[in-house]
N, C-alpha and C positions, 0 to 999 in steps of 0.2 A: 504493500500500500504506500508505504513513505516513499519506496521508489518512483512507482508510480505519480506520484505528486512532484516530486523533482525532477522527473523526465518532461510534465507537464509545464510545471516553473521553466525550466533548460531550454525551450519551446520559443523560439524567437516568432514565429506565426503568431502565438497565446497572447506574445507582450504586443504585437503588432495589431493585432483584432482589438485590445483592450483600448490601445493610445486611440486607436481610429473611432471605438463607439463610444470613448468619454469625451473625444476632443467633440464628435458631433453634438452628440449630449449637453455640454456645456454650453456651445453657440448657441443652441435653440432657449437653452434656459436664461441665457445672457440678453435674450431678444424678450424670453417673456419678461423676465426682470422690469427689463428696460420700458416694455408695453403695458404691466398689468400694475407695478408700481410708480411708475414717471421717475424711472432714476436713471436720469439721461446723465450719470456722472462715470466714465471712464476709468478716471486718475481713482480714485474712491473704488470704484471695482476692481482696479487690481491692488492694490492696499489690500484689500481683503483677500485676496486672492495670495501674496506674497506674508501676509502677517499668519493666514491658516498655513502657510509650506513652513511658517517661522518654528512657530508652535509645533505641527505635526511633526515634522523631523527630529524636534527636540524629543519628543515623548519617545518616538521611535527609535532614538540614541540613549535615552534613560533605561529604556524596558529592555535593550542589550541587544536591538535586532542589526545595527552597524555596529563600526567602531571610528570613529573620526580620525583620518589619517596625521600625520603631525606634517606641516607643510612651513619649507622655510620663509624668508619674507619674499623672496623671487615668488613662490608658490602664491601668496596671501596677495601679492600684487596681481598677479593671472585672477585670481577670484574677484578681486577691486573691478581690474579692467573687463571682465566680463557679465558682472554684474552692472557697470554701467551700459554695455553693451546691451543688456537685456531693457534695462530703462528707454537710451535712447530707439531702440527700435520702435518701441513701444509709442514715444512720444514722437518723433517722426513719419511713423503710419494714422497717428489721430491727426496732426496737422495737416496733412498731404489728402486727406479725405477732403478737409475743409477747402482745398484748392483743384478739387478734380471731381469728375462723376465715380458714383460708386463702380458703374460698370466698367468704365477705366481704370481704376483702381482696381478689381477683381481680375482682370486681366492682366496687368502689367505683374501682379504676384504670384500669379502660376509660372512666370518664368523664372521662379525663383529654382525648379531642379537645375537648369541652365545653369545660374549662375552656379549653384551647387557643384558641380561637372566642373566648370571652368576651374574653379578655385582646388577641387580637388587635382585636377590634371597639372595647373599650374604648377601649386607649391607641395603639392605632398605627391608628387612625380602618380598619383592613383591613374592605371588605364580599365578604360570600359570597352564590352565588345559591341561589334553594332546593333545588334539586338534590342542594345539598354537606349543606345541614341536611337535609333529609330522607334521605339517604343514612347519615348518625351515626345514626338508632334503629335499623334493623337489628343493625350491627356492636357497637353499646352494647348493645342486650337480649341478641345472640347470645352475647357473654361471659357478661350473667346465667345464661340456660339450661345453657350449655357447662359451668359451674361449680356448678351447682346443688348445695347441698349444706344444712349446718347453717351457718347465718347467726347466729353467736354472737357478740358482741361486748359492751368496756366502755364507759361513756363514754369516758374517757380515752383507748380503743381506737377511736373510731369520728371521735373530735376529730382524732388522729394519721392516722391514716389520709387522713382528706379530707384533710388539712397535706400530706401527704407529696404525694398524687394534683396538688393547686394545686403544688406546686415541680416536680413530675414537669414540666406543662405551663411553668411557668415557663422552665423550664432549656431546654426545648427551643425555644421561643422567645427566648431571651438567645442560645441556638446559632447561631439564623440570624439574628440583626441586628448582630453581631458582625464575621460571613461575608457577608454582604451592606450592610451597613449603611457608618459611616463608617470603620470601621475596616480593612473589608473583607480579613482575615487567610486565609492560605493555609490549608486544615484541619490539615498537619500543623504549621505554626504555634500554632494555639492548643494541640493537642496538644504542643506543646514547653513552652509558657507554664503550662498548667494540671494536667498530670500530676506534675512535681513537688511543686508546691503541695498537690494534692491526696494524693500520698503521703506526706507529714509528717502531714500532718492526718491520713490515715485509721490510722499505726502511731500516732501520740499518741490515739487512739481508743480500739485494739485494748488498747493499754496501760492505760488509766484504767478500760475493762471489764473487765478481769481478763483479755483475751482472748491478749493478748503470752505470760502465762507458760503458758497452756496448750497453744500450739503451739511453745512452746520445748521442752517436756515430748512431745508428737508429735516432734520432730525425735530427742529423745533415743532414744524407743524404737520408733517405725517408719517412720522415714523407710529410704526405700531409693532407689537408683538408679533402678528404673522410676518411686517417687512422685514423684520429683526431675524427669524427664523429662517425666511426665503435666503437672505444675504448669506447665514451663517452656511445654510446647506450650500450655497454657491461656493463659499470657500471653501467647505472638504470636498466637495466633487474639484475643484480647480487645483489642489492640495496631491490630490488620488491622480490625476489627468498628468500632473508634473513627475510624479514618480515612476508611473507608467511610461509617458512619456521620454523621460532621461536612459530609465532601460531599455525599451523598444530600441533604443537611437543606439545603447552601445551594444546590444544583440543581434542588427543589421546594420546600415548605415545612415548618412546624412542624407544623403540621395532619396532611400526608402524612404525615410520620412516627409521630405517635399514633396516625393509623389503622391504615397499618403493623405497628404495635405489637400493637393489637387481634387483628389477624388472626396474628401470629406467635403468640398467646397462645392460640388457639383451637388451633392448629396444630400446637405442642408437644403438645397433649394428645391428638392425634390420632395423632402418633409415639411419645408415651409409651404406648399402648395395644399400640402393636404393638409396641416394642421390651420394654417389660415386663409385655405381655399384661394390661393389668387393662382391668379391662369399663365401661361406661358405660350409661347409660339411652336412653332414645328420646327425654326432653328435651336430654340431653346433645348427640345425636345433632343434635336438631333447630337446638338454639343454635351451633352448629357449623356447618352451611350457613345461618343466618340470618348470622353474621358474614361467612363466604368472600361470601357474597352480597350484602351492604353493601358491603363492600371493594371488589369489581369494580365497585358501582353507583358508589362516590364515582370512584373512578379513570378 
């Protein structure tokens, strides 16, 4: 039996199915949040999001299930710089919305396995066969079509945008060399080392945008017991989604995960149609099984 479970654990598929239906998971609840409480605050939901990885890693390193590696200051600088690396991604995909259409923006970030490839071919000399690049244009046009819409944009919105899509890839490859590399950290390790970090950074964010007093002003007049509740389950499912997530990444690759990405991105919108009935077109339709179809080809 015990084997059985560790052969199950050892299962890079298990941790890969898991990242994909908790990341889906999350967006959709990120959307009810946002729809059935009016908590259009970003910076504030990942504070919670980064303050339950604080917490939960902690408990997880008390109750003996890691052991936190000892890293010298070289090491604790790499943890600095990537956890700001997690902020700024973060904060330069929320501004770059504000300067472009969504559907532009959904597009310009599925080419993020691209960049991924590039960056791995570049600097960590990784080769791929053609299978693996021929299998990215499916799942990259099917996001174009699946999002097909008004493709509006600024300069300054289209500069941000690719920024943000290059760190998107960046990050996820800093993830797995991290976890496999020399450092080779437990996932809930680095989740111990970087969600703090990342939570100063993201309320000194919230704070400089004007964003701190207006969900101080939400807490004044409609915070309730159930929004309290909604938020908190948001941060253990975002807590659970990181853990899964950092493993999945060092169980396969960077790569797998942007494609991953891809197809959960198609996928949402496939669940957003039936959970809030809104319609799509026949290209939509069709960008949609060109992705699921990439997807299965790369895998």
């Amino acid at each position: 039996m015990a084997t059985t479970i560790q052969q199950f654990l050892d299962s890079s598929m298990v941790w890969l199915a898991m990242y994909f239906f908790l990341n889906l998971g999350l967006t959709l609840y990120n959307k009810v949040i946002m729809a059935t409480f009016q908590f259009h605050f970003p910076w504030a939901l990942t504070a919670i999001h980064t303050f339950c990885g604080t917490v939960g890693s902690y408990i997880f390193w008390k109750l003996g299930v890691f052991k936190p590696a000892k890293l010298g200051d070289r090491e604790n600088m790499v943890m600095l710089m990537f956890s700001v690396l997690y902020t700024i991604n973060i904060a330069i995909s929320n501004v770059s919305l504000n300067l472009v259409t969504v559907p532009f923006h959904q597009v310009v970030r599925a080419m993020t396995p691209v960049f991924t490839v590039m960056l791995n071919v570049l600097f960590l000399k990784k080769m791929y066969s053609g299978k693996v690049y021929t299998s990215l244009i499916p799942v990259i046009a099917g996001v174009a079509f699946a999002t097909l819409g008004d493709y509006n944009y600024t300069a300054m919105g289209f500069i941000l945008t690719v920024l943000g899509t290059v760190l998107a890839a960046i990050k996820t490859v800093v993830t797995n060399r991290v976890q496999v590399g020399r450092l080779k950290l437990h996932p809930l390790d680095l989740l111990l080392r970087m969600s703090p970090l990342a939570l100063v950074q993201t309320l000194l964010y919230s704070y400089a945008t004007g964003e701190f007093a207006l969900v101080k002003e939400y807490c004044q007049t409609h915070m309730t017991v159930n929004v309290f509740l909604a938020l908190v389950l948001n941060g253990i499912i975002a807590f659970f989604l990181n853990v899964v997530s950092f493993t999945a990444n060092k169980k396969t690759s960077a790569l797998t995960m942007t494609v991953a990405g891809n197809v959960k991105q198609v996928l949402s919108i496939v669940l957003a149609v039936i959970i809030f009935d809104l319609s799509i077109t026949a290209t939509n339709g069709l960008g949609i099984v060109l992705t699921l179809a990439g997807g299965a080809w790369y895998r």
